[in-house]
Biopython code that builds the backbone (N, CA, C, O; Angstrom):
import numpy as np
from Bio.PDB.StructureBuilder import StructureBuilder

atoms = [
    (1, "UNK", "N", (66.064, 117.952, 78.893)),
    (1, "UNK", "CA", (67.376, 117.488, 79.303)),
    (1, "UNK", "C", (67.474, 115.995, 78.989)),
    (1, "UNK", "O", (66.587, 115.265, 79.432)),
    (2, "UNK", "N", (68.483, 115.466, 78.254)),
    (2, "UNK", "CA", (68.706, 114.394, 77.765)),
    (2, "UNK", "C", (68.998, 113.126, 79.217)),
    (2, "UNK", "O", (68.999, 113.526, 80.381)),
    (3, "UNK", "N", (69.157, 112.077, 78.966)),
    (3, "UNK", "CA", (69.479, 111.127, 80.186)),
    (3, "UNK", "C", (70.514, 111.469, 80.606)),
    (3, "UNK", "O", (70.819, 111.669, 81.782)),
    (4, "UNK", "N", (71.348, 111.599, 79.371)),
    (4, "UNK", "CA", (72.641, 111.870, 80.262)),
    (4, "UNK", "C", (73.447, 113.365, 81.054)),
    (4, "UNK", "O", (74.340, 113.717, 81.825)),
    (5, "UNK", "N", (72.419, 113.807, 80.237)),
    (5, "UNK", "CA", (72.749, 115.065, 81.046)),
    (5, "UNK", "C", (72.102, 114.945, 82.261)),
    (5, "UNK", "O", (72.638, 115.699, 83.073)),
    (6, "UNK", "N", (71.051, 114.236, 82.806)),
    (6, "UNK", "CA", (69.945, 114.367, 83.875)),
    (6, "UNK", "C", (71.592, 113.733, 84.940)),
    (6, "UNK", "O", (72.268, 114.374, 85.744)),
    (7, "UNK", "N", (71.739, 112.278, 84.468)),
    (7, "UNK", "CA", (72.514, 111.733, 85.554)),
    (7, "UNK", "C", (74.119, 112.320, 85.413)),
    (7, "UNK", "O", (74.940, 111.724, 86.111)),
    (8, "UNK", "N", (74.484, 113.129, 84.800)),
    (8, "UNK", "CA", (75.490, 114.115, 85.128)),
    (8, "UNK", "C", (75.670, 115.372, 86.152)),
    (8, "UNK", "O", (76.581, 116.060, 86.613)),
    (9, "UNK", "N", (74.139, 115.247, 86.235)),
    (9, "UNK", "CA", (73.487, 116.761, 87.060)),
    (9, "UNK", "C", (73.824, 115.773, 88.452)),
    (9, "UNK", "O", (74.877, 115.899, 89.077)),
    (10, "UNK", "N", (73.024, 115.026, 88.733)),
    (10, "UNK", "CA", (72.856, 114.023, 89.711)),
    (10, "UNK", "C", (74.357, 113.669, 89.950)),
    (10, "UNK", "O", (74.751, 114.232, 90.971)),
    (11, "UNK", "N", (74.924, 113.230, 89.595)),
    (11, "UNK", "CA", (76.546, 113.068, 90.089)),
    (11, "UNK", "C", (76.659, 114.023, 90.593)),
    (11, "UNK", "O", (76.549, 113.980, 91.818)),
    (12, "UNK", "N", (76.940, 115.409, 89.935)),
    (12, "UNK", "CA", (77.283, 116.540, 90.301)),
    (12, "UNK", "C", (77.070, 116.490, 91.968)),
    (12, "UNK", "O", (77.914, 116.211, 92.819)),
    (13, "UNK", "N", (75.560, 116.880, 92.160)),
    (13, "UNK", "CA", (74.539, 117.367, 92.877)),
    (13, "UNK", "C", (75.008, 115.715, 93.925)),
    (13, "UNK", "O", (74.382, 115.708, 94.985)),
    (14, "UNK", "N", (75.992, 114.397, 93.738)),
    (14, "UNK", "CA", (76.057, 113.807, 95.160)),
    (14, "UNK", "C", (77.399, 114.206, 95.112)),
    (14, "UNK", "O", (77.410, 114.439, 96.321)),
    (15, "UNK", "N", (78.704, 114.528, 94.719)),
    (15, "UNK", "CA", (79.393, 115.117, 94.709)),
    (15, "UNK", "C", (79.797, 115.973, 96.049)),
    (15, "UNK", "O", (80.667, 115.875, 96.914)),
    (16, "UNK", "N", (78.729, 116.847, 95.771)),
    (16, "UNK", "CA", (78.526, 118.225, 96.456)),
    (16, "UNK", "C", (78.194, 117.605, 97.746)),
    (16, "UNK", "O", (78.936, 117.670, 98.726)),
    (17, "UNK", "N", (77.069, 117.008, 97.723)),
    (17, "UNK", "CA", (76.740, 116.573, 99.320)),
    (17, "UNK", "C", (77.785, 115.543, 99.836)),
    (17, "UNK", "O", (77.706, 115.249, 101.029)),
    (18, "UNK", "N", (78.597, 115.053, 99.205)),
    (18, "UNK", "CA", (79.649, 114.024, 99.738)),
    (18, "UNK", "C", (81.107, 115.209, 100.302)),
    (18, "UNK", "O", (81.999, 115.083, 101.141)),
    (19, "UNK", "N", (80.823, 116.026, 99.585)),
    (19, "UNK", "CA", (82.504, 116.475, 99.733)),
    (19, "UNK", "C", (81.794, 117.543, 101.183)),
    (19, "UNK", "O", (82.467, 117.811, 102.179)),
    (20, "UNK", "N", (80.368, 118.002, 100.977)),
    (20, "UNK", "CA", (79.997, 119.105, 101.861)),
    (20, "UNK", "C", (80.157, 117.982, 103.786)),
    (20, "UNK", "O", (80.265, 118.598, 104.847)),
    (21, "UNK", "N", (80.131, 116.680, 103.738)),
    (21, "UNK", "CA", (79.823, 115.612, 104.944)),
    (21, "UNK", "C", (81.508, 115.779, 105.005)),
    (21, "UNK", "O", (82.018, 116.064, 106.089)),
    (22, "UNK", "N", (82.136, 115.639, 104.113)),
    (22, "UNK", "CA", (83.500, 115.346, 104.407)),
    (22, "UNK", "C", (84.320, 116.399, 105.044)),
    (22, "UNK", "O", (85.159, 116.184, 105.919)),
    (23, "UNK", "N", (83.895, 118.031, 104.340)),
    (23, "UNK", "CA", (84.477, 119.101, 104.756)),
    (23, "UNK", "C", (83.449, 119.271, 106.496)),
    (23, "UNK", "O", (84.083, 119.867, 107.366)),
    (24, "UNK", "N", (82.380, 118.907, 106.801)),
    (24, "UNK", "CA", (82.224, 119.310, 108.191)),
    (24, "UNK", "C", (82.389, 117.994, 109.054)),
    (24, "UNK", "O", (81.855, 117.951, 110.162)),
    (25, "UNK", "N", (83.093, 116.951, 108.588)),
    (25, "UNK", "CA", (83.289, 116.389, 109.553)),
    (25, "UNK", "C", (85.145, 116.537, 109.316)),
    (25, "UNK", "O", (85.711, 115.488, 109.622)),
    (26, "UNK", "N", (85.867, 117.388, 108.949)),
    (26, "UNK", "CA", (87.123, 117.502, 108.962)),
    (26, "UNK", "C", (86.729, 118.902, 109.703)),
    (26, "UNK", "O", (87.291, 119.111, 110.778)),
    (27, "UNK", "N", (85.876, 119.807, 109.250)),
    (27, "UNK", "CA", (86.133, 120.930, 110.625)),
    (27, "UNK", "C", (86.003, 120.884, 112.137)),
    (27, "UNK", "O", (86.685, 121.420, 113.010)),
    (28, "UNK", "N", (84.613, 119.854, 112.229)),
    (28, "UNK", "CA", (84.431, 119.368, 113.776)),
    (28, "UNK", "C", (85.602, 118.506, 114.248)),
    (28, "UNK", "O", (85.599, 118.224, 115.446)),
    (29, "UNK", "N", (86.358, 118.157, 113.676)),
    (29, "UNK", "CA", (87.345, 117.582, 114.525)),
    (29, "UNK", "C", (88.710, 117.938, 114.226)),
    (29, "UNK", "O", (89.722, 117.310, 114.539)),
    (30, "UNK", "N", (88.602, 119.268, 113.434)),
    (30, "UNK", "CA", (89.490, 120.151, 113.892)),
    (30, "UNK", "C", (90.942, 120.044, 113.167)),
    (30, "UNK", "O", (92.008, 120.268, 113.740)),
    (31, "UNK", "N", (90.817, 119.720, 112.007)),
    (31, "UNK", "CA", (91.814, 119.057, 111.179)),
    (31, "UNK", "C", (91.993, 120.315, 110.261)),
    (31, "UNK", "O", (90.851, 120.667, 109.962)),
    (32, "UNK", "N", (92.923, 121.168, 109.667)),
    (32, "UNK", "CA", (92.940, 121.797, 108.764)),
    (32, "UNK", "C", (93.305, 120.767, 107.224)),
    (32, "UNK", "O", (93.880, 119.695, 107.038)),
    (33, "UNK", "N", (92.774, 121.548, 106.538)),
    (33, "UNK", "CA", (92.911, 121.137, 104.786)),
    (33, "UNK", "C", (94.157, 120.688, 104.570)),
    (33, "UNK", "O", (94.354, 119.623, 103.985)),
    (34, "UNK", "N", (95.413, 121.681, 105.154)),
    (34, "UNK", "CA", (96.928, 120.855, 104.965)),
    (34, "UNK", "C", (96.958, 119.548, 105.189)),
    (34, "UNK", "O", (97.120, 118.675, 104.337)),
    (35, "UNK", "N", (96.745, 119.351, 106.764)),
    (35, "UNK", "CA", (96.906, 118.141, 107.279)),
    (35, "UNK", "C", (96.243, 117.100, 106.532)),
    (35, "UNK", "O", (96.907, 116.110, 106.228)),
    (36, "UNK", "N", (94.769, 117.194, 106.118)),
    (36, "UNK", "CA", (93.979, 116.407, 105.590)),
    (36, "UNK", "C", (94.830, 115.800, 104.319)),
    (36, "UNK", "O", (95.108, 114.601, 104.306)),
    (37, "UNK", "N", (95.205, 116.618, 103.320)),
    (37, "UNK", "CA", (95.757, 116.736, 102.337)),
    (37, "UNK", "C", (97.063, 115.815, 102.208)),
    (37, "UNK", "O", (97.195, 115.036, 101.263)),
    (38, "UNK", "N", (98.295, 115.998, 103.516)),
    (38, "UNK", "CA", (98.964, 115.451, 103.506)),
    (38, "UNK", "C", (98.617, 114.016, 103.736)),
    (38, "UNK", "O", (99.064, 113.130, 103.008)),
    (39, "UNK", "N", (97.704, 113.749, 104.895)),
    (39, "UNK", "CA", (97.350, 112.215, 104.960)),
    (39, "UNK", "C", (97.167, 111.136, 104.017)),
    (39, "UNK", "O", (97.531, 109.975, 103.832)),
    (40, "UNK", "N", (96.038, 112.530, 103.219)),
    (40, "UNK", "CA", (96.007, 111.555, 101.675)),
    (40, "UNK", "C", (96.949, 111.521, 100.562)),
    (40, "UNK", "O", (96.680, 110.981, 99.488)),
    (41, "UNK", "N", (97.964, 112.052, 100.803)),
    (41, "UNK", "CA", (99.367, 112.591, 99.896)),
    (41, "UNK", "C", (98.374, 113.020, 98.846)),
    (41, "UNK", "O", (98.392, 112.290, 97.855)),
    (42, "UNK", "N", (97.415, 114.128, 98.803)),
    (42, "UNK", "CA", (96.964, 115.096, 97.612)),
    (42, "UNK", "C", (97.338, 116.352, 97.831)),
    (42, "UNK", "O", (97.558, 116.752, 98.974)),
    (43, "UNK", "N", (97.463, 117.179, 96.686)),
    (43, "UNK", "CA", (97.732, 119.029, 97.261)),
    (43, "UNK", "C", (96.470, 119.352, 97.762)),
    (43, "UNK", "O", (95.328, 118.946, 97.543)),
    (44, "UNK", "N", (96.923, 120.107, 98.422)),
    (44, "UNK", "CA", (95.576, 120.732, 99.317)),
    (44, "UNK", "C", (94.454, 121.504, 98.293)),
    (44, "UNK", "O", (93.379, 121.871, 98.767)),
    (45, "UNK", "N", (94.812, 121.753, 96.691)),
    (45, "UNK", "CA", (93.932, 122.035, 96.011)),
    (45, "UNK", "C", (92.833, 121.127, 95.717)),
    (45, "UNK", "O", (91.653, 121.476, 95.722)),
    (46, "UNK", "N", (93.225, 120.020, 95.475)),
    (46, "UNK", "CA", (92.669, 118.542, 95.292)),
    (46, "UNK", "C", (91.906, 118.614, 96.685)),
    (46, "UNK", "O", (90.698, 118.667, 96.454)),
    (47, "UNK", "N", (92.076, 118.628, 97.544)),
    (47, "UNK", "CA", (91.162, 118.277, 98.764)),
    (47, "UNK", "C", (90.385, 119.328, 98.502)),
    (47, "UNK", "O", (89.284, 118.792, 98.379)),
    (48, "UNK", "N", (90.166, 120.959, 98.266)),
    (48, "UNK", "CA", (89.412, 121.763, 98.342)),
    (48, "UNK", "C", (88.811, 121.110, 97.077)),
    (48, "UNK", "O", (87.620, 120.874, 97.281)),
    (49, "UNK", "N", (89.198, 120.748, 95.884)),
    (49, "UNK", "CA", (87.578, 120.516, 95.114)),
    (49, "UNK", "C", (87.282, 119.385, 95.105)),
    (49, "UNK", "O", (86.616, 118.918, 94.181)),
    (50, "UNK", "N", (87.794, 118.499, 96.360)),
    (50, "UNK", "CA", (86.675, 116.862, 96.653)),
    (50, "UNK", "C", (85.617, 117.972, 97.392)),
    (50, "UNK", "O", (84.577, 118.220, 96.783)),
    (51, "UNK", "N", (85.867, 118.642, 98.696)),
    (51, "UNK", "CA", (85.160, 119.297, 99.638)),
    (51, "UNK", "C", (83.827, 120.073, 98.181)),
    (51, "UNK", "O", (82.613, 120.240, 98.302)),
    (52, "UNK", "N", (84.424, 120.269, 97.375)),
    (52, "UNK", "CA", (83.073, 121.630, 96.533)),
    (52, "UNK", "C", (82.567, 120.901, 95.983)),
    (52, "UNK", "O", (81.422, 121.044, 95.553)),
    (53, "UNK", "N", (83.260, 119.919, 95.837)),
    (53, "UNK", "CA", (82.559, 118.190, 94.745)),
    (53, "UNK", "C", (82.638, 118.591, 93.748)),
    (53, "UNK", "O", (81.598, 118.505, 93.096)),
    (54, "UNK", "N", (83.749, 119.187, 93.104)),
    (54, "UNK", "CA", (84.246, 119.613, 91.588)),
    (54, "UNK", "C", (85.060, 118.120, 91.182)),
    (54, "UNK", "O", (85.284, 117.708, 90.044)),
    (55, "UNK", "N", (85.269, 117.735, 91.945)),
    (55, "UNK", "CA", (86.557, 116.711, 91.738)),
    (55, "UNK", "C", (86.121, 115.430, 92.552)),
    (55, "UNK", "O", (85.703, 115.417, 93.710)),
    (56, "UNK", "N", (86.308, 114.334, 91.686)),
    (56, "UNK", "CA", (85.425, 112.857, 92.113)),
    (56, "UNK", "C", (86.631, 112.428, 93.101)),
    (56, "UNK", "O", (87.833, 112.635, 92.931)),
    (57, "UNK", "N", (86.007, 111.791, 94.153)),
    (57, "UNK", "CA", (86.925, 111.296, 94.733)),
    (57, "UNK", "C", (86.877, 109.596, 95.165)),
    (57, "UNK", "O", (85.901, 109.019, 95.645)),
    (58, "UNK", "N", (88.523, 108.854, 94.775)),
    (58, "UNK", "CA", (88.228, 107.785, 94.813)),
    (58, "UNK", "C", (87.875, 107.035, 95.965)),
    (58, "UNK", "O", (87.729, 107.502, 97.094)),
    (59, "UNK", "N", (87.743, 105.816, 95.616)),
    (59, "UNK", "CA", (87.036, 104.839, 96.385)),
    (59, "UNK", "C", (88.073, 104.453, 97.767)),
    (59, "UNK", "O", (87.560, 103.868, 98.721)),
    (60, "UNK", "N", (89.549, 104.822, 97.795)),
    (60, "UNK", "CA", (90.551, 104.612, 98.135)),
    (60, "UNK", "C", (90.768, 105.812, 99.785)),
    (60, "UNK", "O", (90.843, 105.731, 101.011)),
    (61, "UNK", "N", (90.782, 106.726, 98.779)),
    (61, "UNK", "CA", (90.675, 108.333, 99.549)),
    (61, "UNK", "C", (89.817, 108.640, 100.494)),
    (61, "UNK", "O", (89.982, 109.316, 101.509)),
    (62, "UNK", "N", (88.443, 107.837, 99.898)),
    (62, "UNK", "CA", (87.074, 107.647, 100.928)),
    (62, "UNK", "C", (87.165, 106.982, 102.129)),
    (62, "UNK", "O", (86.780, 107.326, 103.246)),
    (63, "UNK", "N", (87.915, 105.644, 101.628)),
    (63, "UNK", "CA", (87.686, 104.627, 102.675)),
    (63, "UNK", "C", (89.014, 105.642, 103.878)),
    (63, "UNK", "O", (88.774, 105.743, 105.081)),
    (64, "UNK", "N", (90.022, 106.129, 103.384)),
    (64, "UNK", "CA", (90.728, 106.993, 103.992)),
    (64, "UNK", "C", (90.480, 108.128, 105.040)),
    (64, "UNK", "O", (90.780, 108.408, 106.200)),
    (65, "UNK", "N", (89.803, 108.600, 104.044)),
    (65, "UNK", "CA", (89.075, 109.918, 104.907)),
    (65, "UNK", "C", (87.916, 109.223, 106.224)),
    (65, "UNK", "O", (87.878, 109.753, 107.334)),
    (66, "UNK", "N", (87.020, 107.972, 105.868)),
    (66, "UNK", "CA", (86.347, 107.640, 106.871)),
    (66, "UNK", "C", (87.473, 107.206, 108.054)),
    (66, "UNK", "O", (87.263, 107.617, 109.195)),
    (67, "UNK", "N", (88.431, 106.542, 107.842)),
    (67, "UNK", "CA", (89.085, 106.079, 108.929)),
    (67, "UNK", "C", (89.536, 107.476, 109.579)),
    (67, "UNK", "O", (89.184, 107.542, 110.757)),
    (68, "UNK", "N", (90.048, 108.321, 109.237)),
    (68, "UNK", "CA", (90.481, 109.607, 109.818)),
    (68, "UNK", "C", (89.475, 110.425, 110.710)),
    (68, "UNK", "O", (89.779, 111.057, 111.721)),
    (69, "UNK", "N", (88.150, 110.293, 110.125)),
    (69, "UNK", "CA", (87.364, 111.145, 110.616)),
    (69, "UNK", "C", (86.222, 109.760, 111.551)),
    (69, "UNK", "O", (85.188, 109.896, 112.205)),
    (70, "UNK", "N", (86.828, 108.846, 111.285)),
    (70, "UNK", "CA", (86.542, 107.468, 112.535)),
    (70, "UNK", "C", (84.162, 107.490, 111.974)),
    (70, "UNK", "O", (83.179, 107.428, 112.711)),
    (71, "UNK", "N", (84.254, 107.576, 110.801)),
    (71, "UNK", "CA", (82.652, 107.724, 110.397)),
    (71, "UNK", "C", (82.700, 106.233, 109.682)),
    (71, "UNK", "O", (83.668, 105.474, 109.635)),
    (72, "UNK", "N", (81.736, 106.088, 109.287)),
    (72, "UNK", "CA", (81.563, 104.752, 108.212)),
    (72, "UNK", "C", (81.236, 105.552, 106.963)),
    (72, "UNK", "O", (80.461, 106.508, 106.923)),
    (73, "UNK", "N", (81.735, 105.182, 106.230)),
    (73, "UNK", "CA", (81.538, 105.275, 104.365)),
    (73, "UNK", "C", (80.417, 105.979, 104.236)),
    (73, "UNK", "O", (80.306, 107.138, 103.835)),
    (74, "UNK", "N", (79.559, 105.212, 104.602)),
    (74, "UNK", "CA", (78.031, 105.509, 104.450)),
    (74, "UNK", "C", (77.250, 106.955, 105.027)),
    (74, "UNK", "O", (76.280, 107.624, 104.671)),
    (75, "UNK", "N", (78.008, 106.999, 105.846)),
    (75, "UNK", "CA", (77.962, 108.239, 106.506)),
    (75, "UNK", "C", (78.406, 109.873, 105.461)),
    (75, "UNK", "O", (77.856, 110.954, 105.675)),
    (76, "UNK", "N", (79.337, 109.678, 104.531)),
    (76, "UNK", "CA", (79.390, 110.288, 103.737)),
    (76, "UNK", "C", (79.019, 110.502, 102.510)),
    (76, "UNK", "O", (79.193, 111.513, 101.830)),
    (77, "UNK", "N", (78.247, 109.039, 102.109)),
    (77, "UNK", "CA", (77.646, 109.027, 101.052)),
    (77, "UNK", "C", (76.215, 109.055, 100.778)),
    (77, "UNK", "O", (75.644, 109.057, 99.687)),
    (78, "UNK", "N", (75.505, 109.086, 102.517)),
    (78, "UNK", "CA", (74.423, 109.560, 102.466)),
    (78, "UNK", "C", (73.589, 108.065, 102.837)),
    (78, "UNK", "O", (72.383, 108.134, 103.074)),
    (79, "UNK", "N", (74.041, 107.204, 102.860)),
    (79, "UNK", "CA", (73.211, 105.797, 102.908)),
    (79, "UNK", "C", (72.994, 105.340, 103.997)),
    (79, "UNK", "O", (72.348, 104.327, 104.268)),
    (80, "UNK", "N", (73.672, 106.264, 104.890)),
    (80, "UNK", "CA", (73.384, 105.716, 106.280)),
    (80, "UNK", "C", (72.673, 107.064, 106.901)),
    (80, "UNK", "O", (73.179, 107.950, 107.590)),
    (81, "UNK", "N", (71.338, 106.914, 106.426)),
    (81, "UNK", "CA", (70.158, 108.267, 106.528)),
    (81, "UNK", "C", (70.535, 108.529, 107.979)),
    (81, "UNK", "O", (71.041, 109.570, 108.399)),
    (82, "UNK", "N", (70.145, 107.177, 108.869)),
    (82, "UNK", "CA", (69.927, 107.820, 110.236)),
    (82, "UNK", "C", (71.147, 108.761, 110.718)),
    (82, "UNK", "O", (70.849, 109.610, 111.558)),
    (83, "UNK", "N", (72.352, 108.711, 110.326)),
    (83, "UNK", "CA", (74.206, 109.379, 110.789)),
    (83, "UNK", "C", (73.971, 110.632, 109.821)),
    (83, "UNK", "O", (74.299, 111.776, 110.137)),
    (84, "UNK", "N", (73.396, 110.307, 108.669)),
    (84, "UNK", "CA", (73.837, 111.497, 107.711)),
    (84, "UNK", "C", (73.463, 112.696, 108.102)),
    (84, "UNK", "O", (74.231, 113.627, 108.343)),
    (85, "UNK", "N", (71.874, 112.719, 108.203)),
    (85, "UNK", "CA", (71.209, 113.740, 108.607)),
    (85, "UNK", "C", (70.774, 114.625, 109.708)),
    (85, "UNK", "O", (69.927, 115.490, 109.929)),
    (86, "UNK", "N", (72.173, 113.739, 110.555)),
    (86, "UNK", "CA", (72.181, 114.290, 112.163)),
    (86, "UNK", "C", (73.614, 115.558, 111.470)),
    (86, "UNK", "O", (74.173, 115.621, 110.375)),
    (87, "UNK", "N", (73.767, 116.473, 112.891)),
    (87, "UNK", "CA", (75.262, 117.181, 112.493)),
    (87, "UNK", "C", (75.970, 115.988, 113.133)),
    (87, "UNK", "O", (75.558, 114.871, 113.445)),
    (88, "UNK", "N", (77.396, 116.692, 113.250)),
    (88, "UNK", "CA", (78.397, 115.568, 113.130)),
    (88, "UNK", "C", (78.432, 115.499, 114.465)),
    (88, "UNK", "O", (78.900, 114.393, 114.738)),
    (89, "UNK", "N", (78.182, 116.103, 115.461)),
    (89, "UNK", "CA", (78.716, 115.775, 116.547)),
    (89, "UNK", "C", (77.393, 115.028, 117.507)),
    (89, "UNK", "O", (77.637, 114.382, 118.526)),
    (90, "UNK", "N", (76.285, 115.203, 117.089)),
    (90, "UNK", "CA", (75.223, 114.436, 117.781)),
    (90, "UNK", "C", (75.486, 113.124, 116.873)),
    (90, "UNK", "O", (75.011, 112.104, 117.371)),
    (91, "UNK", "N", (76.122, 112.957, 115.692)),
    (91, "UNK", "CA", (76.358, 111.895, 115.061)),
    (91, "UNK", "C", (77.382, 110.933, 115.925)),
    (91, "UNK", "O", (77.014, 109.775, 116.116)),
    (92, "UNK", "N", (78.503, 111.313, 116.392)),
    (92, "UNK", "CA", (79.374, 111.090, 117.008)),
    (92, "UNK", "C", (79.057, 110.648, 118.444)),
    (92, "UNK", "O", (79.648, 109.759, 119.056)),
    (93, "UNK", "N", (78.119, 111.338, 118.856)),
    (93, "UNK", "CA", (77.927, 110.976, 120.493)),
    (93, "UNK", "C", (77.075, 109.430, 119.880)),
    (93, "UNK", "O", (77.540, 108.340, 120.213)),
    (94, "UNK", "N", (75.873, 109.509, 119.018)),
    (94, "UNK", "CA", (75.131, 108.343, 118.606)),
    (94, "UNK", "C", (75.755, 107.431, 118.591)),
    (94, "UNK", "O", (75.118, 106.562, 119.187)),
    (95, "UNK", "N", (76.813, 106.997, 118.205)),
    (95, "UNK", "CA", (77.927, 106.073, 118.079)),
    (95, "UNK", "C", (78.796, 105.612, 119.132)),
    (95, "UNK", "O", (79.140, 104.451, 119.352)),
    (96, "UNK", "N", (79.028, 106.386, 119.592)),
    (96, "UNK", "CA", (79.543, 106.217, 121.001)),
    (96, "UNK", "C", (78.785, 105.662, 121.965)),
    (96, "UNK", "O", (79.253, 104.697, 122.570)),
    (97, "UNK", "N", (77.125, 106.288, 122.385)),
    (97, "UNK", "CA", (76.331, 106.212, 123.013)),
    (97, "UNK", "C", (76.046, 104.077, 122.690)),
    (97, "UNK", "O", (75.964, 103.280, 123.626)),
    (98, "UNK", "N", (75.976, 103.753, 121.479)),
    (98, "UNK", "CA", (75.746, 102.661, 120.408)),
    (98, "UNK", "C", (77.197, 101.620, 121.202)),
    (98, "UNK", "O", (76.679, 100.592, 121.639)),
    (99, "UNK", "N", (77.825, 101.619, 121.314)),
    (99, "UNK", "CA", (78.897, 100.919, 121.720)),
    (99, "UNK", "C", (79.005, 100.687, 123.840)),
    (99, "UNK", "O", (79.853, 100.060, 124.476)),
    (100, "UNK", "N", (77.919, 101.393, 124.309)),
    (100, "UNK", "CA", (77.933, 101.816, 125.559)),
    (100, "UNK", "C", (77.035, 100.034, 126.386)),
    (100, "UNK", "O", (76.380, 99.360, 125.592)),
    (101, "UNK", "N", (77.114, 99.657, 127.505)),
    (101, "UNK", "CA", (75.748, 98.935, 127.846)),
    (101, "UNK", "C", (74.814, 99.656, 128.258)),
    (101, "UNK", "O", (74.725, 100.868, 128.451)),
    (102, "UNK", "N", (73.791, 98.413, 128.436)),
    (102, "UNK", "CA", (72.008, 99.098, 128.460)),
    (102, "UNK", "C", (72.604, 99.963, 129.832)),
    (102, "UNK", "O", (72.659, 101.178, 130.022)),
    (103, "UNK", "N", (72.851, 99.287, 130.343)),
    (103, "UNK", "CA", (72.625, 100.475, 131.900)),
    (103, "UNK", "C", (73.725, 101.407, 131.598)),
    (103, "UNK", "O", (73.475, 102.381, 132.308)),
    (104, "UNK", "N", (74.959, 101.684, 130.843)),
    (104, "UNK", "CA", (75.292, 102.999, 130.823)),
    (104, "UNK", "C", (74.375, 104.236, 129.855)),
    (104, "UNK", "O", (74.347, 105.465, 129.908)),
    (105, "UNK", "N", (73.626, 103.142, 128.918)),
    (105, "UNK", "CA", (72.949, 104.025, 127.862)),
    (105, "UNK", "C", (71.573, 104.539, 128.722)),
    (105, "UNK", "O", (70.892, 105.406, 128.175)),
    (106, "UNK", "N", (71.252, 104.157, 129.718)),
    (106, "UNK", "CA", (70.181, 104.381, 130.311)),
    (106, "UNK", "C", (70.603, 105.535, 131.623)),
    (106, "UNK", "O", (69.761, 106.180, 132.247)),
    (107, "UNK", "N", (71.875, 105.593, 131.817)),
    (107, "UNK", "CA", (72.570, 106.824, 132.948)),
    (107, "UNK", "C", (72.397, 107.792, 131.833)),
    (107, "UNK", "O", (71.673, 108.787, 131.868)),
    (108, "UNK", "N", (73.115, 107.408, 130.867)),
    (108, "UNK", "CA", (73.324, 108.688, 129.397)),
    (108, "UNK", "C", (71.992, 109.472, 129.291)),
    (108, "UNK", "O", (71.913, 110.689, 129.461)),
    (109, "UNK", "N", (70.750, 108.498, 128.935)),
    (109, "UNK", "CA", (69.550, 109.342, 128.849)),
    (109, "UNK", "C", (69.133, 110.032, 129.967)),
    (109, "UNK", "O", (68.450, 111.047, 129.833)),
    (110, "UNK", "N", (69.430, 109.646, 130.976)),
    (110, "UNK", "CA", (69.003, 110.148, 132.211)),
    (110, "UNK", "C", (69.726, 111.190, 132.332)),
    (110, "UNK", "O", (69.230, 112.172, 132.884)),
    (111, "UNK", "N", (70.663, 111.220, 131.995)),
    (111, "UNK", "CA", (71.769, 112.649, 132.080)),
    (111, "UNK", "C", (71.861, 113.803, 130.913)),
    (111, "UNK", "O", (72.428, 114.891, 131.012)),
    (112, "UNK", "N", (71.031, 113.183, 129.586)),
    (112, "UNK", "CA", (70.604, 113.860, 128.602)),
    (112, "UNK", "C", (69.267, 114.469, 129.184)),
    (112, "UNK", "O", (68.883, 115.559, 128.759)),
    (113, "UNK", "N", (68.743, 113.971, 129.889)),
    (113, "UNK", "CA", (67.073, 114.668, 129.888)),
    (113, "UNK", "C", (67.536, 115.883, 131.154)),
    (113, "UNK", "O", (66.820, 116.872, 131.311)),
    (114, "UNK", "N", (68.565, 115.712, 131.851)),
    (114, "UNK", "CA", (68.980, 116.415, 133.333)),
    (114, "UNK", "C", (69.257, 117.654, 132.554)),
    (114, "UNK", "O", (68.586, 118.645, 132.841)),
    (115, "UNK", "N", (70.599, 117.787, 131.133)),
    (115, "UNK", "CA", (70.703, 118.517, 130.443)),
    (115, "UNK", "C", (69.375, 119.125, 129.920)),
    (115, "UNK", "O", (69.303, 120.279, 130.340)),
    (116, "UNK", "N", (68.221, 118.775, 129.115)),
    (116, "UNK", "CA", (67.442, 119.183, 128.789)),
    (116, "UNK", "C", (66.983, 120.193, 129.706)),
    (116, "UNK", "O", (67.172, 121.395, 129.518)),
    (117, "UNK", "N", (66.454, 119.767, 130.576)),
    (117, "UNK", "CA", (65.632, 120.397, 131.416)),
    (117, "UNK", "C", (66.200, 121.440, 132.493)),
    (117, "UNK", "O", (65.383, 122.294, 132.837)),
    (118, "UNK", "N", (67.610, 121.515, 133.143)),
    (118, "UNK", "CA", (68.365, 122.332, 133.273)),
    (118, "UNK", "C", (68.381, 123.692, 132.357)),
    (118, "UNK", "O", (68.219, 124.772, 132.925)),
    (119, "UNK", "N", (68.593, 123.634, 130.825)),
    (119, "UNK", "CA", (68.382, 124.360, 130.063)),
    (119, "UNK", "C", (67.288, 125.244, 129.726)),
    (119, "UNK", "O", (67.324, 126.424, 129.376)),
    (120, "UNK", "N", (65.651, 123.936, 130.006)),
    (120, "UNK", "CA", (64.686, 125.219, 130.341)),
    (120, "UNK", "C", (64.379, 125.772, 131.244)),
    (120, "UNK", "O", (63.610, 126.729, 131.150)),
]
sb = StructureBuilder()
sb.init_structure("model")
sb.init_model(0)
sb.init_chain("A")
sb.init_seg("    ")
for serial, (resi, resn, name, xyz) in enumerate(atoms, 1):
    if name == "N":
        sb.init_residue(resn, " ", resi, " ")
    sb.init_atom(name, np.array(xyz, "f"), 0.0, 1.0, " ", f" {name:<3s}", serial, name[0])
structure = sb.get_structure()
């Protein structure tokens, strides 16, 4: 495989994982494809192949879609490892939890471990 075919594959292949962060953080918060679509004034076809990562999406649309879905950039593009690789909604509490003071973040854990252990 030539170079450029290698880093064509590789686009492809972040594509896919960009549009796959974008489509589950538009389902967890419950947004259908119309709506999405209209926000960004694209047809809702255009939003289904950013989501399959058939279709590049700009730098514009991104910064768009993060404000909508209230994530940072990075979060969809994979650079912000620690957000990316959580699901979206332990991603979401992280952030929240992140904006909290020490002594509410310290009720939180205390009330996370109450959950835990309740459960077993």
């Amino acid at each position: 495989m030539s170079e450029v075919q290698t880093k064509s594959a590789t686009d492809k292949q972040e594509r896919i994982l960009i549009g796959q962060r974008l489509q589950d953080a538009r389902k967890y918060l419950g947004f259908t494809q119309e709506e999405v679509a209209e926000y960004l004034t694209v047809t809702r076809t255009a939003l289904v192949e950013i989501e399959k990562g058939n279709r590049k999406i700009e730098a514009l649309e991104l910064k768009k879609l993060a404000q909508l879905y209230k994530q940072p950039i990075t979060h969809f593009t994979g650079e912000d490892a620690a957000t990316s690789a959580l699901p979206a909604d332990v991603a979401h509490l992280a952030r929240k939890a992140a904006a909290l003071s020490g002594n509410d973040r310290e009720e939180l854990t205390r009330f996370a471990d109450y959950l835990q252990n309740r459960s077993n």
